[in-house]
C-alpha positions in Angstrom: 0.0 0.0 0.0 1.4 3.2 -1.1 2.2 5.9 1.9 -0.6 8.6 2.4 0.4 11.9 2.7 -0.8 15.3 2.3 -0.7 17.1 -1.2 2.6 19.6 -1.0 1.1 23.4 -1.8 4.4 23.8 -4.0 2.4 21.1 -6.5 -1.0 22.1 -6.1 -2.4 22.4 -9.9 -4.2 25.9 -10.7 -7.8 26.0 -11.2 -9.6 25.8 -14.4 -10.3 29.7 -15.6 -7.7 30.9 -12.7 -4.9 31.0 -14.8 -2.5 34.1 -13.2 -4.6 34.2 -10.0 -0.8 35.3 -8.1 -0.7 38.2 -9.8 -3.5 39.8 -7.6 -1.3 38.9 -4.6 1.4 40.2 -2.6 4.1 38.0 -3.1 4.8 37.3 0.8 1.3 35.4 0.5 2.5 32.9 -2.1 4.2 29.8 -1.8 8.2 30.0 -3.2 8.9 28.6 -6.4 12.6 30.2 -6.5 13.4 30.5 -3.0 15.2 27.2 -1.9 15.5 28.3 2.0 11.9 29.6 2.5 10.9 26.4 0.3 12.3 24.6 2.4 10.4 26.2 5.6 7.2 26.1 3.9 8.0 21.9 3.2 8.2 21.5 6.9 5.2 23.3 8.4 1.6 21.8 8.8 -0.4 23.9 6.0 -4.5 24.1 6.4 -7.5 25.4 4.6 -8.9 28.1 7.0 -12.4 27.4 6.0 -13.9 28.6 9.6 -13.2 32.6 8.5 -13.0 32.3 5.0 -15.1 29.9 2.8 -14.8 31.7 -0.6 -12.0 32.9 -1.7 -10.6 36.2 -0.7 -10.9 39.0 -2.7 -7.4 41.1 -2.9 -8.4 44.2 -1.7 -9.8 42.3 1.4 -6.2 41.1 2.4 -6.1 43.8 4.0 -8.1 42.6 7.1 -6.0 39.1 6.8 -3.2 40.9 7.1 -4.1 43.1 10.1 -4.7 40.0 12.3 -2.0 37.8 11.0 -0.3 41.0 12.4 -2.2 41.2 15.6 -2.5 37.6 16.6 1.3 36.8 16.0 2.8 40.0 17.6 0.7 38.9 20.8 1.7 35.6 21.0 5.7 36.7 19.9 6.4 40.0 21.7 3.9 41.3 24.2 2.8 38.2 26.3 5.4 36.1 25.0 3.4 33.1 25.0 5.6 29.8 26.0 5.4 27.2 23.5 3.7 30.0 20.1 5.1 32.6 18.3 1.9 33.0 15.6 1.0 32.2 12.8 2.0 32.2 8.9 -0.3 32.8 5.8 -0.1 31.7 2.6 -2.7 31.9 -0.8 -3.5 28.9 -3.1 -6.0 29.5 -5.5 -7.2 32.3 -3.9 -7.8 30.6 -0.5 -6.1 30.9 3.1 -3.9 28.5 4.5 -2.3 28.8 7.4 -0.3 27.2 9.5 0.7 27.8 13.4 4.2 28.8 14.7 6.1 26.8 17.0 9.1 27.8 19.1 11.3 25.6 18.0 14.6 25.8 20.6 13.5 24.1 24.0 15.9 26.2 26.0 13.9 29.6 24.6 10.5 27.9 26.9 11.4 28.4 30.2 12.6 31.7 29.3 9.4 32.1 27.6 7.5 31.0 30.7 9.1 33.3 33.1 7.8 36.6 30.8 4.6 35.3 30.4 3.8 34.5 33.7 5.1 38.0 34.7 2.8 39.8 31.8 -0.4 37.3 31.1 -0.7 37.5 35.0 -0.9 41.1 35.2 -3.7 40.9 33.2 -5.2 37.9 34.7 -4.9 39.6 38.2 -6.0 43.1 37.0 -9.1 41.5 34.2 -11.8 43.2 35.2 -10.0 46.5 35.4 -8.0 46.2 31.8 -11.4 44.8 30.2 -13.3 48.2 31.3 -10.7 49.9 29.9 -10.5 48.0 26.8 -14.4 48.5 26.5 -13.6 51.9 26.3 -10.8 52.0 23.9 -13.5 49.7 21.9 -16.5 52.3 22.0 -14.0 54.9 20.9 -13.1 53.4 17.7 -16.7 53.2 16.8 -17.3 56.6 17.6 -14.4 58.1 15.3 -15.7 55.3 12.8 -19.3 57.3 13.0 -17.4 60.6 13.0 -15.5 60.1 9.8 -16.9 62.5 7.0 -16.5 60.7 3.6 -17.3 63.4 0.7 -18.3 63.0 -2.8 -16.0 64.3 -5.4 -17.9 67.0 -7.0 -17.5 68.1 -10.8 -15.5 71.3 -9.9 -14.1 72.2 -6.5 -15.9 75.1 -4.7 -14.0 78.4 -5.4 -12.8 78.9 -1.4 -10.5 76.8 -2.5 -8.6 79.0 -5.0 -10.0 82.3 -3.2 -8.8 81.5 0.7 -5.6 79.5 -0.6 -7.0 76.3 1.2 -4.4 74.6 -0.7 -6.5 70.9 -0.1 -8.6 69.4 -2.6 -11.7 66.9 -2.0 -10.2 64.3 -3.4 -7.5 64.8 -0.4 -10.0 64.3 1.7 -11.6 61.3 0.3 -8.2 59.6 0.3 -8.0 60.8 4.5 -10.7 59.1 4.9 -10.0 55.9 3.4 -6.8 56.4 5.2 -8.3 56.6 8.8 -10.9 53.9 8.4 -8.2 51.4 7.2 -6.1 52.2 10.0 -9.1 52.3 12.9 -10.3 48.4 11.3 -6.4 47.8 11.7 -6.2 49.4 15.6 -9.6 47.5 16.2 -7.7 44.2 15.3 -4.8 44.6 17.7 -7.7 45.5 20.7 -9.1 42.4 19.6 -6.4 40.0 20.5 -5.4 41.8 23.9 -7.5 39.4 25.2 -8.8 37.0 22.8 -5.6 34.5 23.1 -5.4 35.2 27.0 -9.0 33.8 27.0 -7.9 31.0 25.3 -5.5 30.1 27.4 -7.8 30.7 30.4 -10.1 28.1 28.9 -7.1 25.6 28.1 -5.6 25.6 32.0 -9.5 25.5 32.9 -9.6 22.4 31.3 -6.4 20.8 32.4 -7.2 21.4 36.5 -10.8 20.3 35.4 -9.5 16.9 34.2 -7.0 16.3 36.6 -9.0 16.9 39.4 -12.6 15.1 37.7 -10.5 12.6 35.7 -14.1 11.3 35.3 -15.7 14.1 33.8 -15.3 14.5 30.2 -14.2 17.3 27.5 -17.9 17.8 26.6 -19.0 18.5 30.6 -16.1 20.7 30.8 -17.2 22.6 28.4 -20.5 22.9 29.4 -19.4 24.6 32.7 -18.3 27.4 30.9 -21.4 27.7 28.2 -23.3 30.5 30.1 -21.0 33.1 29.9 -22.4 36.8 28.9 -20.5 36.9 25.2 -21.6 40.2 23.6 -21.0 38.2 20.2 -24.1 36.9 21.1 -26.3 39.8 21.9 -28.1 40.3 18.2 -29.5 37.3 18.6 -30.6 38.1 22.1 -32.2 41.1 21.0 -33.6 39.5 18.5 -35.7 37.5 21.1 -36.5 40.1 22.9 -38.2 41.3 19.9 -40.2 38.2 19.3 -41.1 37.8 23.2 -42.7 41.4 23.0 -44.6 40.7 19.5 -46.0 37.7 21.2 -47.1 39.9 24.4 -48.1 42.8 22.2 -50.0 40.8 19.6 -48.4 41.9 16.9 -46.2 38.4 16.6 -48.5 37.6 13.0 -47.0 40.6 11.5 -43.5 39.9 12.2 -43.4 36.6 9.9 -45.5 38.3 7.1 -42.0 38.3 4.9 -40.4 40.8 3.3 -39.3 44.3 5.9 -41.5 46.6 3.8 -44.8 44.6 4.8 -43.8 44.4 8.5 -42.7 48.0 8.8 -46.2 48.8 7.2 -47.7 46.2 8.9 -46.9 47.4 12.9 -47.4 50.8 11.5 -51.0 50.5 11.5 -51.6 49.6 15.4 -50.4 51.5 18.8 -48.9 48.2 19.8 -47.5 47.7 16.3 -45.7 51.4 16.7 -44.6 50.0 20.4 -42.8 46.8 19.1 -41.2 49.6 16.4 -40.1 51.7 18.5 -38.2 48.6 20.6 -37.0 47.3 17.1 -35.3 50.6 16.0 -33.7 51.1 19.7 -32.3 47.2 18.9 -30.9 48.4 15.9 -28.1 50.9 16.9 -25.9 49.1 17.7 -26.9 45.4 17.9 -28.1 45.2 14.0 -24.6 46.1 13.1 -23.5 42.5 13.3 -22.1 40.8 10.1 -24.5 39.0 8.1 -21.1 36.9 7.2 -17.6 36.2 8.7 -16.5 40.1 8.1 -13.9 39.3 6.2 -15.3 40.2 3.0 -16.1 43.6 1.6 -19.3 41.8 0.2 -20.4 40.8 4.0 -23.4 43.5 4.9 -24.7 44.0 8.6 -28.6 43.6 9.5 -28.7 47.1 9.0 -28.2 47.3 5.6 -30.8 44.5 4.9 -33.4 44.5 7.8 -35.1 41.2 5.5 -32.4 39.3 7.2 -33.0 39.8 10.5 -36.9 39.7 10.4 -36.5 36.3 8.5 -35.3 34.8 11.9 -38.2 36.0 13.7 -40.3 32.9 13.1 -37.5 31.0 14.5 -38.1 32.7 18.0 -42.0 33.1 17.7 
């Protein structure tokens, strides 16, 4: 019987009516063809399909969210809380599609080492959690308030005259590009927020699990887990607002309308009873800022929120009635 093994990425075949998809890339993304040393790296790591956060292929101009938390995740695990046995993560493009593959620290005698700083650092946060998390919360809400702040004009035909009569020396298009400029770079400061505590969580959960098994070696992965399945994630709260909704159609009687369809006939619908303008009124107070959830893994430029299609979230509304 012939040895299995996985398919090497420097072999995989291009896809019918992709022909030249690597020119679209940045070449750091791409597996090396004429590179014997980095070949060589790439031979020996473990490469996956990241299917979980994206399942089409990525578009280029979106690599620029891939690259803001291969950025985020790795300098985390590398060079702030210096996590023992990880440095990161690579990326690579086949086709289109992510792989990646995960980072180990390969010298033994660098662990200990390792352990000592993140001991010193993850437990400052540990101790200090609530505290840093409030803080974070903030940092969080001000992001989205510059995001709301930022002015994005329209280039007009022919620039007002102020500009040649008071010298103003700046042209709309400037300030398009500003914009651009500072909504790129807030997603990008929103990424490194995000994994401040996203991998110490992790690793919360992970030495949760080992005490949990070494001291109920009876108690399995799946009961382990369920001790920590009612914790408040705010992930979650569309969905609970969403059932709030459908809890006050039900009391209000207005729960018929709600699975009429389509947002134009519910909207018109609730519109023609007090209690109907009640369950609005909570509906529109859901909406900023719980409807601005992805309707996709946000990855995409193509992914909208609820807000841009209320049809989405009103089609789970039967689910909940």
């Amino acid at each position: 019987m012939a040895d299995l093994k996985f398919p090497s990425p420097h072999e995989a075949e291009t896809l019918a009516g992709t022909e030249g998809w690597e020119r679209m890339y940045p070449y750091h993304y791409q597996f090396s063809t004429d590179d014997p040393e980095r070949k060589k790296y790439e031979e020996g790591m473990f490469w996956f399909y990241d299917g979980l956060h994206y399942p089409e292929p990525m578009y280029p101009f979106d690599i620029i969210w891939d690259e803001a938390w291969f950025l985020s995740l790795s300098q985390y695990n590398n060079r702030i809380f210096i996590v023992p046995p990880a440095m990161g993560i690579d990326h690579r493009i086949v086709n289109g599609y992510i792989y990646i593959t995960p980072l180990p620290v390969t010298d033994q005698e660098e662990i200990p080492k390792r352990v000592e700083q993140f001991m010193k650092r993850a437990g400052y946060y540990y101790q200090n959690w609530k505290d840093l998390e409030a803080t974070w919360e903030e940092k969080m809400r001000g992001i989205i308030k510059q995001l709301v702040d930022i002015e994005i004009p329209t280039l007009p035909d022919m620039e007002e005259e102020a500009v040649v009569f008071e010298g103003k020396g700046v042209s709309t298009g400037y300030r398009l590009l500003n914009a651009y400029d500072k909504l790129i770079d807030l997603g990008i400061l929103c990424w490194q927020y995000h994994f401040e505590f996203l991998n110490l969580g992790y690793a919360a959960y992970v030495f949760f699990m080992d005490f949990c098994q070494k001291a109920f070696p009876d108690a399995s992965p799946q009961q382990i887990t369920q001790m920590v399945s009612g914790i408040d994630v705010i992930m979650y709260r569309p969905d609970d607002e969403l059932k709030k909704l459908a809890k006050l159609a039900v009391e209000l009687g207005v729960d018929d309308i709600c699975v009429k369809g389509d947002c134009d006939t519910v909207m018109k619908g609730m519109q023609s009873s007090d209690n109907g303008k009640k369950w609005l009124e909570a509906f529109e107070k859901a909406r900023d800022p719980w409807f601005y959830v992805s309707s996709g893994t946000g990855w995409y430029h193509t992914d909208f929120s609820w807000n841009d299609d209320l049809n989405l979230p009103l089609s789970f509304m039967g689910i909940y009635i």
